[in-house]
C-alpha positions as CSV (number, residue, x, y, z in Angstrom):
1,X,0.0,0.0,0.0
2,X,2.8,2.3,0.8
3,X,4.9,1.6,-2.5
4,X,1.7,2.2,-5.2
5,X,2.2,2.5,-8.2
6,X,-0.1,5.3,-8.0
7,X,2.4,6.8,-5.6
8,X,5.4,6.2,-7.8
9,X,3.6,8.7,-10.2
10,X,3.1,11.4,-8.3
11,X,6.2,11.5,-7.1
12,X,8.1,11.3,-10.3
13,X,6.4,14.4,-11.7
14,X,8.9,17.0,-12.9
15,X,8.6,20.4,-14.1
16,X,9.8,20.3,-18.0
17,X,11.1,23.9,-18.4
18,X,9.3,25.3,-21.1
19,X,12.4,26.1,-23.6
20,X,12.8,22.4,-23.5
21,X,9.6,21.4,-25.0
22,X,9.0,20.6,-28.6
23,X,7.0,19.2,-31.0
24,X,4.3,16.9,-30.9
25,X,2.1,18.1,-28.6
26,X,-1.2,16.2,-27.8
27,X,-3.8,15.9,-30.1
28,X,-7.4,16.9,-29.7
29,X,-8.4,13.5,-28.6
30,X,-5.2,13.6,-25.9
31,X,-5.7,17.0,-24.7
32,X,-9.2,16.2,-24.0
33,X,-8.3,13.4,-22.1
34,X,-5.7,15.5,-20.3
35,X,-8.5,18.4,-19.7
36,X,-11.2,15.8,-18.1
37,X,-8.8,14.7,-15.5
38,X,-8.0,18.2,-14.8
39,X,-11.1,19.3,-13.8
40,X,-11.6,16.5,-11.3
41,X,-10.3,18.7,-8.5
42,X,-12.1,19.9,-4.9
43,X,-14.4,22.6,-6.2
44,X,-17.0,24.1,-3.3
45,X,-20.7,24.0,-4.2
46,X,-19.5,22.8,-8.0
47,X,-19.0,26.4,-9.4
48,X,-16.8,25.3,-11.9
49,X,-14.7,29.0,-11.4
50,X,-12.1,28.0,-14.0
51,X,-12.5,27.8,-17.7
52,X,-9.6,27.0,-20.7
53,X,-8.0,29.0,-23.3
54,X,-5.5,27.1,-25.7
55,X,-2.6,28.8,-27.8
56,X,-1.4,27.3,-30.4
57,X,0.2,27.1,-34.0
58,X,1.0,30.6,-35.2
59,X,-1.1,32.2,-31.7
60,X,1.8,31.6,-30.0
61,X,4.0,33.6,-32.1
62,X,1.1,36.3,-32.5
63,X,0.9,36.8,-28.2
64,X,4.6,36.9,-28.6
65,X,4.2,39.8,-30.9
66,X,2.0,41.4,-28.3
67,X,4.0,40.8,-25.2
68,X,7.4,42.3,-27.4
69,X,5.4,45.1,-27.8
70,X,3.7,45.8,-24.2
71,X,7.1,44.7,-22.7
72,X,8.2,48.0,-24.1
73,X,5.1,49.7,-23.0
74,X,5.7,48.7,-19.6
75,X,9.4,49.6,-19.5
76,X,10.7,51.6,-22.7
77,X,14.1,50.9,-21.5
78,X,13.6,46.9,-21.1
79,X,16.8,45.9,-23.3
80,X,16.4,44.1,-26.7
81,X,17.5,40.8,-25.1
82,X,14.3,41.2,-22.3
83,X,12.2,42.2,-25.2
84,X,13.4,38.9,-27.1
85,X,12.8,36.8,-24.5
86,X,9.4,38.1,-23.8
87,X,8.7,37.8,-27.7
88,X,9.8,34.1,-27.5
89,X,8.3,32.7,-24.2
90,X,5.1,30.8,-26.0
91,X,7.6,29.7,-29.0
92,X,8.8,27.1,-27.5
93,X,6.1,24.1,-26.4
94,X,3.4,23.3,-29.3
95,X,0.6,23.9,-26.6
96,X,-0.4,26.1,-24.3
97,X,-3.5,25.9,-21.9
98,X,-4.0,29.0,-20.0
99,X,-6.3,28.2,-17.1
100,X,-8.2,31.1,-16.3
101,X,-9.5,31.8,-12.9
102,X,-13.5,33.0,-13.1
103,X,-14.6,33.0,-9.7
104,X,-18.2,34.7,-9.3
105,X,-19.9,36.1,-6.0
106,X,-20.8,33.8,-4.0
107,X,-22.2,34.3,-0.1
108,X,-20.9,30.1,0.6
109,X,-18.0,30.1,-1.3
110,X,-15.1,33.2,-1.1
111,X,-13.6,33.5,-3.7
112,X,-10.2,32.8,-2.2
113,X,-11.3,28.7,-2.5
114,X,-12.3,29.6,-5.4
115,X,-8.8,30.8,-7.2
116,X,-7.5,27.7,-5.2
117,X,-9.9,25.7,-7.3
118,X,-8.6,27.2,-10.2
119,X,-4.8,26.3,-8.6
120,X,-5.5,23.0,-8.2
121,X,-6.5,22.5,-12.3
122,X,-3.5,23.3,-13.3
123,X,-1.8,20.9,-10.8
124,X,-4.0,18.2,-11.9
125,X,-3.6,19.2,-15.3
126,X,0.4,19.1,-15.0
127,X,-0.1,15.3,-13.6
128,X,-2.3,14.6,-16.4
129,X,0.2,15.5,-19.1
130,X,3.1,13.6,-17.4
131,X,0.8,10.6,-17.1
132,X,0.3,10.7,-21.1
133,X,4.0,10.8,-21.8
134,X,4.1,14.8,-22.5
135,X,6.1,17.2,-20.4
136,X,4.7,20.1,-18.7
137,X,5.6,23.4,-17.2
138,X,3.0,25.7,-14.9
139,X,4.1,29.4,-15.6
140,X,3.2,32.7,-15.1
141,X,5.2,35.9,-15.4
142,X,4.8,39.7,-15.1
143,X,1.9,38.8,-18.4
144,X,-0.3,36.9,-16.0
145,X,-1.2,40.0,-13.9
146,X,-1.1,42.4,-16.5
147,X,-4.4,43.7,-17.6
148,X,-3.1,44.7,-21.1
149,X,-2.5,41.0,-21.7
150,X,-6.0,40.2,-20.0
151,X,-7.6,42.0,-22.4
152,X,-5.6,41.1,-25.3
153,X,-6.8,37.3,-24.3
154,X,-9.9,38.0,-24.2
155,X,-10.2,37.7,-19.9
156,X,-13.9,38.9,-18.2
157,X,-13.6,41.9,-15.9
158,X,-13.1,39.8,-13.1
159,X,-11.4,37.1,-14.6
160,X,-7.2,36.2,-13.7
161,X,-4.8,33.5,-15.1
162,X,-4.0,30.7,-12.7
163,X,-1.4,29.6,-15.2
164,X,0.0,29.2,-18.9
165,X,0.6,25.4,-18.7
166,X,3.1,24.7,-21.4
167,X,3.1,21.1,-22.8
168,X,5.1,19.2,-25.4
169,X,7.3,16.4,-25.7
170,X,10.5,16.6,-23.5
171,X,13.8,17.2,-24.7
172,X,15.9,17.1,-22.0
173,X,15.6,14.3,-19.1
174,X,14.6,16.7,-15.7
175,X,16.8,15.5,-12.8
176,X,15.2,15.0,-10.1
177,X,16.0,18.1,-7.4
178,X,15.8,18.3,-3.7
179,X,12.5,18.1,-2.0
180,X,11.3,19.5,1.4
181,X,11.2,17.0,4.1
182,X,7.6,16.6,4.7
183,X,8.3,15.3,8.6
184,X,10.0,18.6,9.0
185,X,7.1,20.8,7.6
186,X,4.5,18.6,9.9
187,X,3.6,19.9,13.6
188,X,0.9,18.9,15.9
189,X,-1.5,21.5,17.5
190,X,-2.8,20.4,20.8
191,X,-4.6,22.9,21.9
């Protein structure tokens, strides 16, 4: 019971940095796959605060367009190199899911377990691409909290991006890299 299989899954899962992901990504039939064991997470009262937008093909190269140019916008000093690199960051993996947070009022559920709801899809969804083979990376950057780029995607007024969840085929193997010690992090309260 201890050693499960089930176990030896989640604890192999590994961050696939995004510059090392290339082609193929899923197809339809995988990424829907993927997406249905994403959305089994905790989710209070079933509100379903979470939707999916995916970028792929030449939308990737078109948001990179975008973020080149509000990257200046937000700093008109930003070097060519930053600029670059904000140009490039949805280049690299085939697909990209951006789970968007879409919590609405609730007087049983704050909104705060709500965005964790939203937290939690793109964890699950991260352990569903590893599970299928594909690598994954959960990312977010100064364009997840920019309303420029919330617009630009098409985000509600009260809308946020949990995550851009990049997925592909590895290149690289990802060594595995020191973990907490959970018997360290674990206290009793007695009252």
């Amino acid at each position: 019971m201890l050693d499960s299989p089930a176990l030896h899954a989640l604890d192999a899962r590994r961050s696939v940095p995004a510059l090392q992901l290339g082609a193929p990504g899923p197809d339809p039939a995988t990424l829907q796959r993927m997406l249905a064991s994403a959305v089994r997470v905790p989710d209070h009262g079933k509100r379903v605060p979470f939707r999916f937008l995916r970028i792929a093909g030449d939308a990737r190269h078109s948001l990179g367009e975008f973020l080149a140019r509000r990257s200046r916008e937000r700093d008109p000093t930003a070097s060519e190199a930053q600029v670059d690199k904000d140009r490039q960051r949805f280049s690299h993996a085939p697909l990209i899911i951006t789970v968007i947070a879409s919590p609405t009022p609730s007087p049983k559920v704050p909104e705060q377990e709500q965005l964790m709801t939203a937290g939690c899809v793109c964890f699950a969804l991260l352990q569903a691409a590893q599970a299928l083979g594909f690598g994954a990376q959960w990312l977010t950057a100064w364009m997840a909290f920019d309303p420029a780029v919330h617009a630009h995607l098409g985000l509600a007024e009260h809308e946020r991006i949990a995550g851009f969840i990049h997925i592909g085929t590895p290149l690289i193997e990802v060594p595995e890299r020191e973990r907490p010690d959970p018997a360290a992090l674990l206290h009793d309260w007695v009252g």
